[in-house]
N, C-alpha and C positions, 0 to 999 in steps of 0.2 A: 570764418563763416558769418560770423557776427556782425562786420562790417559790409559784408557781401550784401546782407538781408536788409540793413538802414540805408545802402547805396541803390537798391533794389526800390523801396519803401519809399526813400526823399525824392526819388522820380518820378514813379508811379504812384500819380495821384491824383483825385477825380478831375483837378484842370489840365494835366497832363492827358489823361484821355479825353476828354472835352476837346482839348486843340489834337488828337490823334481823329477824332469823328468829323471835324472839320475841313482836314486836308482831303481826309475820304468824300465827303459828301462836295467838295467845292473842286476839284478831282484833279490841284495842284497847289503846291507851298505857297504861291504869289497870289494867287484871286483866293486861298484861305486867309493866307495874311490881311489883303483888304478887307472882308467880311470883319473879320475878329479886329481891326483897325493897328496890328503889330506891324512893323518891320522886317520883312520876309526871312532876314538873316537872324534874328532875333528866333520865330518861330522855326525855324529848321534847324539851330542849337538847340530848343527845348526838344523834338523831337531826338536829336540822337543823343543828347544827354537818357532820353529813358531806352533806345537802342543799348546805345553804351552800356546801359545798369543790367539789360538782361543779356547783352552779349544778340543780340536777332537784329535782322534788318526787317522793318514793320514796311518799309514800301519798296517799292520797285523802281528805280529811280533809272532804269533803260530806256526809257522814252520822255517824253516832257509832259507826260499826265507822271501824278503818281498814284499808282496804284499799291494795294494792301496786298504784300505779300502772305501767306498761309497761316504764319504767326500774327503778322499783324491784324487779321483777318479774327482769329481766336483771341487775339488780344482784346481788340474792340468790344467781339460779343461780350465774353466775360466783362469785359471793364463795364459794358451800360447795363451789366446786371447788377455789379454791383453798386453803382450810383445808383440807379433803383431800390435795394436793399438800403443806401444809405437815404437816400431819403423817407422810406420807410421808418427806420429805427426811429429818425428824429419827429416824425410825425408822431410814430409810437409817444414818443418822450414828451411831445407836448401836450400830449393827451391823459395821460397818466401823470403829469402835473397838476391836470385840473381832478382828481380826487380816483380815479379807475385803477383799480389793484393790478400791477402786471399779468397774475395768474389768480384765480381760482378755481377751489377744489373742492368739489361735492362728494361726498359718501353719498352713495345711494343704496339702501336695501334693495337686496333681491326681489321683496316682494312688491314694490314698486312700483306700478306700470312704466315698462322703458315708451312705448308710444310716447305717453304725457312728458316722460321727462325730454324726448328727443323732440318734441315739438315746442317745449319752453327754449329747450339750445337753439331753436330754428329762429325764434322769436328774439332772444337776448343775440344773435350773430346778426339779425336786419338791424340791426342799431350801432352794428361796424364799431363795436370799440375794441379798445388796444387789448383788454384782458384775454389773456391765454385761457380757456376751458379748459378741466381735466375733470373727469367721472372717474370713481372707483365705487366698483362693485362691492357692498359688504354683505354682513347676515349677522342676524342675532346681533349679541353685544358687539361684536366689531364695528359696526355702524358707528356706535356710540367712541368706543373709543380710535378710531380715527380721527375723528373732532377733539378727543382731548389732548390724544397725542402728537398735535399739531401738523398733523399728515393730512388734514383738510379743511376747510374752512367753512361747511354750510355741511349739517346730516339731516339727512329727508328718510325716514323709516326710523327713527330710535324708538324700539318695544322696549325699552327698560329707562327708569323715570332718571332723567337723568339730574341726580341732584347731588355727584360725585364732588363734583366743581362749580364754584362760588362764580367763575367768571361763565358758566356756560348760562347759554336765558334759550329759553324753551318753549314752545307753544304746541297747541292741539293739533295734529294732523287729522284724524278720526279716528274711524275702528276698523279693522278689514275684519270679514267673515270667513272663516275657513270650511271646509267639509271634505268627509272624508272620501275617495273614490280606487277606485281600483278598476283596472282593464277588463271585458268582458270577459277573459281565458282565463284569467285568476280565479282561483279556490273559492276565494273571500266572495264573489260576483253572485252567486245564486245561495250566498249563509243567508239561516234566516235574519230575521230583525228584532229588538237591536242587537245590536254586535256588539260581545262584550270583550273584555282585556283576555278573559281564559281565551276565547275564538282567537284574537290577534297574534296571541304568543306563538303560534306555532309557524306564523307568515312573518316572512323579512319585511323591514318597513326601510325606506326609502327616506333619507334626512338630509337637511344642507347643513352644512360643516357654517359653525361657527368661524368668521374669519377674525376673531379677535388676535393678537400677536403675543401676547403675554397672558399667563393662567390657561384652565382649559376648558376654558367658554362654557355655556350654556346649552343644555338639550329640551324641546320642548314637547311633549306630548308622544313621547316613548315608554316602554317597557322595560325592563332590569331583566336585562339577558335574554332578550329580544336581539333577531340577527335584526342586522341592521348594514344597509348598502349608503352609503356617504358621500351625498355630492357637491361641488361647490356653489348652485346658487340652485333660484324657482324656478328657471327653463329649464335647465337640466333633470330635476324633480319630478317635473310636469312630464318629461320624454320619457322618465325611469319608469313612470309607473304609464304611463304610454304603451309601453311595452310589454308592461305584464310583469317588472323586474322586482316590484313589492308593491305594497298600500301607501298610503298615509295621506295626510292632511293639506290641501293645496286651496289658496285662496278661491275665495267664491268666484271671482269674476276672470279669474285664470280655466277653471277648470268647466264652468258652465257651460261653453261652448260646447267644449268636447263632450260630455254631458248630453244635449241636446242632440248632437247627431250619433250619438251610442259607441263614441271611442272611449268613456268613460264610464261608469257605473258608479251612482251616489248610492253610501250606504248610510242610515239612520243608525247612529251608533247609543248604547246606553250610557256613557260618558257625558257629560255636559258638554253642547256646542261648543265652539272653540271661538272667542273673540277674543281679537287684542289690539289696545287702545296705541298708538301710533304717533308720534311727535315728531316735530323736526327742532332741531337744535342748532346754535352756534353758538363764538367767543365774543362775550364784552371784548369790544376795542378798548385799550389801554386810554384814548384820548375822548370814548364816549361815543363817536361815531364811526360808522359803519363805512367800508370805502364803496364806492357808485355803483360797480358789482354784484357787492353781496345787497345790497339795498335794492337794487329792482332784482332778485332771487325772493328778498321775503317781501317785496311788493305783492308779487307774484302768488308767492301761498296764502296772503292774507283773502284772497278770492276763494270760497266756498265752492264756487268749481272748480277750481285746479285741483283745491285737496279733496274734493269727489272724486274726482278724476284719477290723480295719483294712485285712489288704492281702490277704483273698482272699474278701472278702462282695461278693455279686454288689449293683449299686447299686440295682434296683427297691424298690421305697418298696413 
């Protein structure tokens, strides 16, 4: 089988379909031969040298055109796909020589506005470079440690000061406002004001699950033995309690819509407001600098309105 697949492979090869696209487009062995400036007996060996490897006849050799029999026909397509794909790769390759990471990977908090961040992807893809994008959704300290557990390379949303690791360098995002709301059909909807922890205890409250992967994360602004309904990010949160499904605490600029047109209810709570100061984070490179990537990523947030944006643009597309 082994020998099958290198007899298969040493014939089929992007010149091998080069002169198979030839005979097709020139629509016989002798006026492709001139074009290509070979020896007609020369190219009609190569051609059933790569017949021969897969065992098919690629023409039709019944009349004096030749024409692409059904494999040959499948051959071709596939084969200018894949010279396409190769000439791709190698463009990739010369690109990613001059300094661009083949992939980068962003943690993004939940609380994040995805708008702002799908409008920087839109922005960093008009500049056509080879690096692969990948987003992962975190929450709470997971954010954080996906950047240290090398599963990403750029966190936007770190709430907790990240001073674990000597190689992580960190700056200000700002602060996002949180307030508390609950659905018009909720209990909690018409309590008076403020609303204390006794009032809350007896309502399920609504949380996004920590996505850390090791330990067992962080809870913020809950009750000890308090029901509690557990979801994986801030849309979801935002729909749970949409529904009437519990209370709790959802960014100011997530929830103020809803708010505004009476799908939400803000309550003035007797608790201290809820702010929490906001960072993004990555890894010192080993060699000091950053590859072309992550470099226009923190171009990007050194702008005062990005990182306005980030944590108080409403999420509607």
């Amino acid at each position: 089988m082994a020998t099958l697949n290198n007899r298969v492979r040493d014939a089929l090869t992007p010149e091998s379909i080069s002169l198979i696209g030839a005979v097709h487009r020139a629509g016989s062995m002798a006026a492709a031969a001139r074009e290509l400036g070979l020896v007609p007996s020369a190219l009609t060996y190569r051609i059933r040298q790569v017949e021969d490897a897969l065992d098919v006849l690629l023409f039709d050799r019944s009349s004096r055109q030749a024409k692409l029999t059904e494999a040959g026909k499948e051959l071709l397509r596939e084969g200018n796909r894949l010279l396409a794909e190769l000439d791709s790769v190698a463009n990739r390759v010369k690109r990613v020589a001059t300094g661009w990471e083949p992939q980068l990977t962003l943690a993004v908090d939940s609380v994040i506005s995805r708008t702002t961040v799908m409008e920087l992807c839109e922005a960093f893809f008009a500049l056509n470079p080879p690096t692969r994008l990948r987003i992962r959704e975190e929450a709470l300290s997971g954010t954080l440690e996906a950047l240290t557990s090398g599963q990403a390379d750029l966190a936007i949303g770190v709430a907790i000061e990240p001073t674990v690791n000597t190689l992580v360098q960190h700056k200000t995002l700002g602060t996002i406002h949180f307030i508390y709301v609950v659905a018009p059909h909720h209990p909690l909807a018409k309590a008076a004001e403020p609303v204390t922890d006794d009032m809350l205890m007896p309502h399920r409250a609504v949380a996004v699950a920590d996505s850390v992967q090791r330990g067992s994360g962080v809870t913020i602004g809950l009750l000890g033995g308090q029901d509690i309904f557990t979801v994986p990010g801030m849309q979801e949160k935002l729909h749970a309690q949409l529904r009437g499904l519990g209370g709790g605490f959802l960014p100011e600029y997530l929830a103020r819509p809803h708010v505004i047109t009476g799908r939400l209810v803000e309550k003035r709570m007797q608790r201290a407001t809820r702010q929490v100061s906001m960072s993004y984070a990555w890894l010192r490179a080993p060699d000091g600098k950053e590859g072309r990537a992550l470099q226009w990523w923190l171009k990007q947030l050194e702008n005062t309105g990005t990182r306005k944006a980030l944590l108080e643009r409403d999420q509607s597309v």
